[in-house]
Backbone atoms as SQL, in Angstrom:
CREATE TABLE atoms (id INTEGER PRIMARY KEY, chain TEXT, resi INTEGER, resn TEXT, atom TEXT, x REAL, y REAL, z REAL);
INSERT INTO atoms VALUES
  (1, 'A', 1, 'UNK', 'N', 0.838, -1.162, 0.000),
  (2, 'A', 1, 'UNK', 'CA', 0.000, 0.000, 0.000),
  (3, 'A', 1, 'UNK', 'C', 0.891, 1.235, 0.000),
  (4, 'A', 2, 'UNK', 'N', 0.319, 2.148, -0.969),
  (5, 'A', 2, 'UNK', 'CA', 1.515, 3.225, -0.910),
  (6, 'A', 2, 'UNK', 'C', 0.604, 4.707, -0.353),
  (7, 'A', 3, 'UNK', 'N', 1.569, 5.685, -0.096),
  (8, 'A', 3, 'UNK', 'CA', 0.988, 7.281, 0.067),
  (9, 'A', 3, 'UNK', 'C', 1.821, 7.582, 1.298),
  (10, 'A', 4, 'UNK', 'N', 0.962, 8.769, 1.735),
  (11, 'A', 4, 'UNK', 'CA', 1.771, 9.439, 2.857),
  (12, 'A', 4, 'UNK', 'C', 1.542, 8.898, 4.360),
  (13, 'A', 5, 'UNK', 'N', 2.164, 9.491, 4.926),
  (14, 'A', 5, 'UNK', 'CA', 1.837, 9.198, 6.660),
  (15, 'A', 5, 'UNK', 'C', 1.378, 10.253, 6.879),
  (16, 'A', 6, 'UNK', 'N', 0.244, 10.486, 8.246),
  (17, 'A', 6, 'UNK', 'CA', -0.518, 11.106, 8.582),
  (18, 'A', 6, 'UNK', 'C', -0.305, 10.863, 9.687),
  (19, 'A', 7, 'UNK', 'N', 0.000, 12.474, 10.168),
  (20, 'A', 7, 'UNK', 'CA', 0.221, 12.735, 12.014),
  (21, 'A', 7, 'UNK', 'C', -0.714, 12.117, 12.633),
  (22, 'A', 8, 'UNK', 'N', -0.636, 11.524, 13.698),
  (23, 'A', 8, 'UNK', 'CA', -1.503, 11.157, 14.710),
  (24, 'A', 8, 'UNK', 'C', -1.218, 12.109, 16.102),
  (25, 'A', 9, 'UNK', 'N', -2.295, 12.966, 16.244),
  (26, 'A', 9, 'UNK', 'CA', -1.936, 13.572, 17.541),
  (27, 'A', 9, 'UNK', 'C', -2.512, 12.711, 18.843),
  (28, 'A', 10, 'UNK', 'N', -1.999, 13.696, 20.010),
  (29, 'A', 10, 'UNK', 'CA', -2.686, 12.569, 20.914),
  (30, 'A', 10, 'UNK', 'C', -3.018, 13.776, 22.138),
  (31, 'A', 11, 'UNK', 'N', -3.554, 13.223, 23.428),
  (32, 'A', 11, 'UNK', 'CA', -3.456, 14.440, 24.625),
  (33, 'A', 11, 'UNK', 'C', -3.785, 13.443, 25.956),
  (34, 'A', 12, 'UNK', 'N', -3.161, 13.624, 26.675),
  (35, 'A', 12, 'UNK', 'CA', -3.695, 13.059, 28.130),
  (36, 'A', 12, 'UNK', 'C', -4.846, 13.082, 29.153),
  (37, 'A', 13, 'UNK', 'N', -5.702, 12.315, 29.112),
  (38, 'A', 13, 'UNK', 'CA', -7.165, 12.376, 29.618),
  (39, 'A', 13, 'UNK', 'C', -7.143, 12.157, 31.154),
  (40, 'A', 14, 'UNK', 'N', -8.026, 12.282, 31.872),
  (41, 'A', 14, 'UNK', 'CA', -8.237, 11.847, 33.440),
  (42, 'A', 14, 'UNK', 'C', -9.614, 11.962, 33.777),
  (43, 'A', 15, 'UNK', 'N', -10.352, 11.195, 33.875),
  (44, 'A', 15, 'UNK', 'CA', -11.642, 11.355, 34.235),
  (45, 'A', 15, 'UNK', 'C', -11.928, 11.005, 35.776),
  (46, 'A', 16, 'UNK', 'N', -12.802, 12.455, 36.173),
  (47, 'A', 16, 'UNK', 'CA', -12.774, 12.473, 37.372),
  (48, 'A', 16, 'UNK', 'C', -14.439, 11.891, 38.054),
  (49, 'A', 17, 'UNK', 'N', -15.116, 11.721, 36.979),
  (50, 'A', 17, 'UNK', 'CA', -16.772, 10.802, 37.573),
  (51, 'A', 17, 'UNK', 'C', -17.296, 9.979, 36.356),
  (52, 'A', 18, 'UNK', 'N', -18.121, 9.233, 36.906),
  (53, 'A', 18, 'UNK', 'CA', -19.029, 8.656, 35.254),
  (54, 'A', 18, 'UNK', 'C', -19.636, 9.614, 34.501),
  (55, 'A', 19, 'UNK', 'N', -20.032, 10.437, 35.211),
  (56, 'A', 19, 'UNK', 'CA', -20.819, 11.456, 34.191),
  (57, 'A', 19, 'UNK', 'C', -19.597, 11.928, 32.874),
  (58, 'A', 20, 'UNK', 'N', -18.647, 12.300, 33.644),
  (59, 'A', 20, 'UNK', 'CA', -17.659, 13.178, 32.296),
  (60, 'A', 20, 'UNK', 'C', -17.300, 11.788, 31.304),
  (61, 'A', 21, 'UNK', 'N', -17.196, 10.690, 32.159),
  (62, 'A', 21, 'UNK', 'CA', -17.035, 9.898, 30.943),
  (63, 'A', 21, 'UNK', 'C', -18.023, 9.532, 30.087),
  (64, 'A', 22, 'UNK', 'N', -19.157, 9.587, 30.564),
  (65, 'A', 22, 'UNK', 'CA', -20.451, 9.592, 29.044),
  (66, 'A', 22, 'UNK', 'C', -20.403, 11.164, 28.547),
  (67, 'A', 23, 'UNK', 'N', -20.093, 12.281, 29.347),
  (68, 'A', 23, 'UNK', 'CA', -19.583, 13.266, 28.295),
  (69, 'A', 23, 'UNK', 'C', -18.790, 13.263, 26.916),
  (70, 'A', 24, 'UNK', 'N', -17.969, 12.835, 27.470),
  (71, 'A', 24, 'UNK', 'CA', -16.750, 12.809, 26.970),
  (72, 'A', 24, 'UNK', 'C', -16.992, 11.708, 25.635),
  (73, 'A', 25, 'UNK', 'N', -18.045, 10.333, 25.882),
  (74, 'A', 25, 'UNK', 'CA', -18.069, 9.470, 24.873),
  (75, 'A', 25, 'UNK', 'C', -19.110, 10.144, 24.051),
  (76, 'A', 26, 'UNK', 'N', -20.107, 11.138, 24.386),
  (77, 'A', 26, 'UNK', 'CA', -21.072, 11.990, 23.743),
  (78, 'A', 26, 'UNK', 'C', -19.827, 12.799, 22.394),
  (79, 'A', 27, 'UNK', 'N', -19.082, 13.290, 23.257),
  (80, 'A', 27, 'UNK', 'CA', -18.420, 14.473, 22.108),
  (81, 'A', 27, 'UNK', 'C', -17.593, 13.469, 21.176),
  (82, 'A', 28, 'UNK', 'N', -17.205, 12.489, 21.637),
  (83, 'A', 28, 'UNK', 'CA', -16.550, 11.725, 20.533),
  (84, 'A', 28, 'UNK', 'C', -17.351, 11.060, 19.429),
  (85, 'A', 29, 'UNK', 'N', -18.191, 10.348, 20.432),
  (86, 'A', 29, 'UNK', 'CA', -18.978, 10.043, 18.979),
  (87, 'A', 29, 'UNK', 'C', -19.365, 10.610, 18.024),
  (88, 'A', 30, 'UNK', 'N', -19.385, 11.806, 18.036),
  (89, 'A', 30, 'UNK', 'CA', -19.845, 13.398, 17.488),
  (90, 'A', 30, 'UNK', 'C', -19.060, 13.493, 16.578),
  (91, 'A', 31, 'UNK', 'N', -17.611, 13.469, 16.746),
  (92, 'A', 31, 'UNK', 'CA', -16.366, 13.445, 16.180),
  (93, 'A', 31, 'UNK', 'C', -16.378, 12.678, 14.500),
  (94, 'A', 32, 'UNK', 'N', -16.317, 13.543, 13.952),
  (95, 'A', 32, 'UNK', 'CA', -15.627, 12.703, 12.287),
  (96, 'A', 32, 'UNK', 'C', -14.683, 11.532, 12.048),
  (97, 'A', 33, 'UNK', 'N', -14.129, 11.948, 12.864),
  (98, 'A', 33, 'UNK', 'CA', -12.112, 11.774, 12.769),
  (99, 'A', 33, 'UNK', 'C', -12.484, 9.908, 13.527),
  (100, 'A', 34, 'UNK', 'N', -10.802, 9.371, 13.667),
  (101, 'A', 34, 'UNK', 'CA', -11.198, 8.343, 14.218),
  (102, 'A', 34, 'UNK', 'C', -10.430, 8.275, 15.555),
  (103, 'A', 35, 'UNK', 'N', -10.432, 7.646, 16.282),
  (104, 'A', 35, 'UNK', 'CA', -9.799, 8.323, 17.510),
  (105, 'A', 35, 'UNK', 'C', -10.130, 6.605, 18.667),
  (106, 'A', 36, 'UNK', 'N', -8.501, 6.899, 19.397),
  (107, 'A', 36, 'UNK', 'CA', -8.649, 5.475, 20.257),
  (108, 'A', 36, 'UNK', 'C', -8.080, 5.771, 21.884),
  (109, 'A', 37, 'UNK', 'N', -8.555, 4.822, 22.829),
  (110, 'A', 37, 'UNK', 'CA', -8.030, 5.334, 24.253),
  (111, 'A', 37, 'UNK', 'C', -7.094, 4.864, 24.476),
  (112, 'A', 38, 'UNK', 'N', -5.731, 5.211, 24.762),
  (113, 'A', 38, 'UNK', 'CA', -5.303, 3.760, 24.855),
  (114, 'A', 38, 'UNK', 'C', -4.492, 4.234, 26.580),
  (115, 'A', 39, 'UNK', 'N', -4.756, 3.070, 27.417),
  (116, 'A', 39, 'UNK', 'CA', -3.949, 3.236, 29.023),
  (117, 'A', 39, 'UNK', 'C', -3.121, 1.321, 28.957),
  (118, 'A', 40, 'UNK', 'N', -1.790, 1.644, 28.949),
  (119, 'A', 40, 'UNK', 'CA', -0.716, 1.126, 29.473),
  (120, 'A', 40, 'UNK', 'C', -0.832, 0.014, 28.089),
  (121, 'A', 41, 'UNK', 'N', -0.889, -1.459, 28.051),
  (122, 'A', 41, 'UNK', 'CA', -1.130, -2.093, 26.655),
  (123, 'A', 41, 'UNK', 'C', -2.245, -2.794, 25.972),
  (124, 'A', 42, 'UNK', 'N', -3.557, -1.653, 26.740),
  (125, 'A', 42, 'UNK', 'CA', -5.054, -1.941, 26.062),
  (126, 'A', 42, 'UNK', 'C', -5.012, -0.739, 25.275),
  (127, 'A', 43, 'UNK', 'N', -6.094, -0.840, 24.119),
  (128, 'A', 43, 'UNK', 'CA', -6.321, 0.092, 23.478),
  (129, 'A', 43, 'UNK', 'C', -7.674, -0.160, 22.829),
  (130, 'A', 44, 'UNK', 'N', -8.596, 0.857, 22.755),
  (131, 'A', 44, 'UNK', 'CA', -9.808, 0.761, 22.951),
  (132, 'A', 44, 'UNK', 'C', -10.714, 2.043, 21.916),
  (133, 'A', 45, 'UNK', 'N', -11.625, 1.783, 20.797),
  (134, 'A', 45, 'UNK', 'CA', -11.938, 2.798, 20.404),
  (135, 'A', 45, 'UNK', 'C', -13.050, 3.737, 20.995),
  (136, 'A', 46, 'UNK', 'N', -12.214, 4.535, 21.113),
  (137, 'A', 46, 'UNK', 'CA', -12.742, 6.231, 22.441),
  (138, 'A', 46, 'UNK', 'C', -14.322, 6.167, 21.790),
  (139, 'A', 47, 'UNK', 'N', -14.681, 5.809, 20.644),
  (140, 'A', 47, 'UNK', 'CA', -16.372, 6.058, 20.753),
  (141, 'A', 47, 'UNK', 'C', -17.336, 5.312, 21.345),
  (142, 'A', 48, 'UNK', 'N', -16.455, 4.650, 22.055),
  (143, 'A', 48, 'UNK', 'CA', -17.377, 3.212, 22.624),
  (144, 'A', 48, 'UNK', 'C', -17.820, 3.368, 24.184),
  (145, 'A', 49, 'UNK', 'N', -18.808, 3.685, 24.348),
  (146, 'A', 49, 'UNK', 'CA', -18.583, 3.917, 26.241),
  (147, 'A', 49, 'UNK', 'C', -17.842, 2.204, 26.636),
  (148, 'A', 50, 'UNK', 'N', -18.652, 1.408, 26.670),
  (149, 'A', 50, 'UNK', 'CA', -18.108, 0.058, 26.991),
  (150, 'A', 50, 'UNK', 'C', -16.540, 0.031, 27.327),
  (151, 'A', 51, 'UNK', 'N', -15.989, 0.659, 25.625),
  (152, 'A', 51, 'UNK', 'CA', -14.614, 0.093, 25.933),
  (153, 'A', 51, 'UNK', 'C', -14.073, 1.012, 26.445),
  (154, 'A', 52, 'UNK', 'N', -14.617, 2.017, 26.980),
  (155, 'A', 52, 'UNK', 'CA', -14.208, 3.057, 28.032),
  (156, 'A', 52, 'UNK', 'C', -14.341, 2.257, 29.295),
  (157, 'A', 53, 'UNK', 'N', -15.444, 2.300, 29.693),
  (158, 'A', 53, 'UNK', 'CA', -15.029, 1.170, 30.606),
  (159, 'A', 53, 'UNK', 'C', -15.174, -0.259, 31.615),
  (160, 'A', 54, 'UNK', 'N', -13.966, -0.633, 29.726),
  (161, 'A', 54, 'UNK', 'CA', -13.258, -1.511, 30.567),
  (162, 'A', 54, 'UNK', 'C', -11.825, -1.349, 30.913),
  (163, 'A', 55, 'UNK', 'N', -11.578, 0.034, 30.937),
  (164, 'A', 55, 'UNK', 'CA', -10.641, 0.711, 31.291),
  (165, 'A', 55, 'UNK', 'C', -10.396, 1.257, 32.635),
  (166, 'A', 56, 'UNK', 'N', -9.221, 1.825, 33.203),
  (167, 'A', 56, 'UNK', 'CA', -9.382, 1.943, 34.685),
  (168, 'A', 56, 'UNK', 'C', -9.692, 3.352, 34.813),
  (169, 'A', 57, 'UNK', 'N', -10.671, 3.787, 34.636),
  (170, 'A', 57, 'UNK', 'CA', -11.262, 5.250, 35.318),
  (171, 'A', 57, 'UNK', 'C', -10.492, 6.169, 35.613),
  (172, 'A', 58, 'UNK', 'N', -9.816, 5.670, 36.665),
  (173, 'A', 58, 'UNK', 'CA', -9.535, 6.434, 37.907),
  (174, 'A', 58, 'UNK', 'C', -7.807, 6.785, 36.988),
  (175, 'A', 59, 'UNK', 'N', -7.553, 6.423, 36.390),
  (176, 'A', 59, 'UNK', 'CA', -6.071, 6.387, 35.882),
  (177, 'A', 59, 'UNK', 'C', -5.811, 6.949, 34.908),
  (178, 'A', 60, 'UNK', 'N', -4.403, 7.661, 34.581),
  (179, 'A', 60, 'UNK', 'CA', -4.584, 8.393, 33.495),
  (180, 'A', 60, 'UNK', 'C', -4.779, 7.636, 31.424),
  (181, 'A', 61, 'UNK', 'N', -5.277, 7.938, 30.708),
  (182, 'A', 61, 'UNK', 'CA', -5.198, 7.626, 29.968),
  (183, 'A', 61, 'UNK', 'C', -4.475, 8.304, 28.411),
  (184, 'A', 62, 'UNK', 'N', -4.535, 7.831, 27.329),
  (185, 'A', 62, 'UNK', 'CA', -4.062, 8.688, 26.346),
  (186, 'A', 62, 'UNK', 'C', -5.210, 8.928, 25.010),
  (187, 'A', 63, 'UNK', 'N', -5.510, 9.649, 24.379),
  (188, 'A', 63, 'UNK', 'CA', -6.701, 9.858, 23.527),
  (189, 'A', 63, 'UNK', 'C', -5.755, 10.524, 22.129),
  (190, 'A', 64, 'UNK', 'N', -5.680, 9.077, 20.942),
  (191, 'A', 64, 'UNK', 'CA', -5.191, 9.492, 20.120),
  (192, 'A', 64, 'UNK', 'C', -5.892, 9.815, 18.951),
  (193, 'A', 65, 'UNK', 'N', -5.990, 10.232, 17.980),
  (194, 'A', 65, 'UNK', 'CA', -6.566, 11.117, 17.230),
  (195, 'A', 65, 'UNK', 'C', -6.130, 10.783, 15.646),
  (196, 'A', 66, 'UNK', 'N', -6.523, 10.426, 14.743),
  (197, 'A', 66, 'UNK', 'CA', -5.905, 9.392, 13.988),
  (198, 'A', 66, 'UNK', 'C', -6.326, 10.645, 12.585),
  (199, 'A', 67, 'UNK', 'N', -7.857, 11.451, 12.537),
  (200, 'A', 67, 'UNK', 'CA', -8.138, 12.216, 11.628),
  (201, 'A', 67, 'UNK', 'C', -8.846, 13.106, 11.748),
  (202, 'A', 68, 'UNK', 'N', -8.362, 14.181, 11.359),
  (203, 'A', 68, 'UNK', 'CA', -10.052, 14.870, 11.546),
  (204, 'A', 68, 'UNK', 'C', -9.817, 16.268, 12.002),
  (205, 'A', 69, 'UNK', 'N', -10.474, 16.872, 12.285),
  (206, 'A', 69, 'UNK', 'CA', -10.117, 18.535, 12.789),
  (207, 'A', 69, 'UNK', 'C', -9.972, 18.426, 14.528),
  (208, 'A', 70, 'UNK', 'N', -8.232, 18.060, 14.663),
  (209, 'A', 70, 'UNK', 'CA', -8.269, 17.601, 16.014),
  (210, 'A', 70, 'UNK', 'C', -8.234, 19.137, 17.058),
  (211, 'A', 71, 'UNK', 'N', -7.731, 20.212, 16.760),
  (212, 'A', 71, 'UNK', 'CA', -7.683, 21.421, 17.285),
  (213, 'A', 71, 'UNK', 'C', -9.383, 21.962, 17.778),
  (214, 'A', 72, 'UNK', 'N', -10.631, 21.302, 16.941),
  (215, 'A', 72, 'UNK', 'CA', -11.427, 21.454, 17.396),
  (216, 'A', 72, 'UNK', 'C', -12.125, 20.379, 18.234),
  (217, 'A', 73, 'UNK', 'N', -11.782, 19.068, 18.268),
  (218, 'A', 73, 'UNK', 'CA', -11.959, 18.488, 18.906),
  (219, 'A', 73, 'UNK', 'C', -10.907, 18.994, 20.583),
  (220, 'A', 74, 'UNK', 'N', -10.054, 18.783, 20.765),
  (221, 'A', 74, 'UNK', 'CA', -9.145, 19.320, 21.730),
  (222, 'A', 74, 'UNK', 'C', -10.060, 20.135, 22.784),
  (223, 'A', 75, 'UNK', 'N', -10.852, 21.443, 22.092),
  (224, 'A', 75, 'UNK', 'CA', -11.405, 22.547, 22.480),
  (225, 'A', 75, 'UNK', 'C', -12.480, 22.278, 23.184),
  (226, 'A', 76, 'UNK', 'N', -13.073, 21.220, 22.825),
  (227, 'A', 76, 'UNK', 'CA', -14.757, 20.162, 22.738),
  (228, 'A', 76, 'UNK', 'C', -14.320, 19.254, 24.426),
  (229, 'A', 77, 'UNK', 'N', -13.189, 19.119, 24.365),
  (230, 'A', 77, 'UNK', 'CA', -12.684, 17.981, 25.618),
  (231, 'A', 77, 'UNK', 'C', -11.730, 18.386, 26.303),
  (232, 'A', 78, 'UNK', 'N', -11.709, 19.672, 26.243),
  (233, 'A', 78, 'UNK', 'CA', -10.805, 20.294, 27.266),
  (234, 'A', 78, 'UNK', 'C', -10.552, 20.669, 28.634),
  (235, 'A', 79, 'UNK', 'N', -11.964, 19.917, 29.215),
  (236, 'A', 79, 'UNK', 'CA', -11.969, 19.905, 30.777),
  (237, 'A', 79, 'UNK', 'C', -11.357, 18.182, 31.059),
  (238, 'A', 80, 'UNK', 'N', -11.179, 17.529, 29.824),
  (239, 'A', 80, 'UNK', 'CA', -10.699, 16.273, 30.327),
  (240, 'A', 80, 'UNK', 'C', -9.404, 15.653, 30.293),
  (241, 'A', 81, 'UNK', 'N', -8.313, 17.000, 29.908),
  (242, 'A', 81, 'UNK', 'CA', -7.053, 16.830, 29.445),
  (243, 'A', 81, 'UNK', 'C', -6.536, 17.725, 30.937),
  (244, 'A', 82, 'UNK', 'N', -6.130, 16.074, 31.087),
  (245, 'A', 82, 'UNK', 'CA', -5.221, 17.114, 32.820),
  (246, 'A', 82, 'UNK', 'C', -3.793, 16.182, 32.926);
């Protein structure tokens, strides 16, 4: 398969109740782009509450960003990047 590579950005998440995490799976699903959670060597696609969690909550995670207008997404989830 040929073409270019495409940045993947990413940002550090922390969710501090269940509520922000069905927030948080609200604005993603919303999201164009494609985008995954990934904490320590699970990785999980961020539109899924489920595979949110079966993740550890309480711990930090990483939210990578694979396409899409991530500067406005960023803006959308910015109480969850700590």
């Amino acid at each position: 398969m040929m073409g270019g590579t495409s940045a993947v950005n990413s940002v550090s998440l922390r969710f501090l109740t269940l509520d922000e995490i069905q927030e948080f799976a609200w604005l993603v699903r919303n999201y164009k782009g494609d985008t995954d959670l990934i904490q320590g060597r699970r990785t999980v696609d961020a539109k899924s509450i489920l595979g949110i969690y079966s993740l550890n909550i309480q711990e930090q995670m990483e939210l990578l960003v694979h396409n899409g207008d991530f500067e406005q997404l960023r803006i959308q989830i910015g109480k969850f990047i700590r």
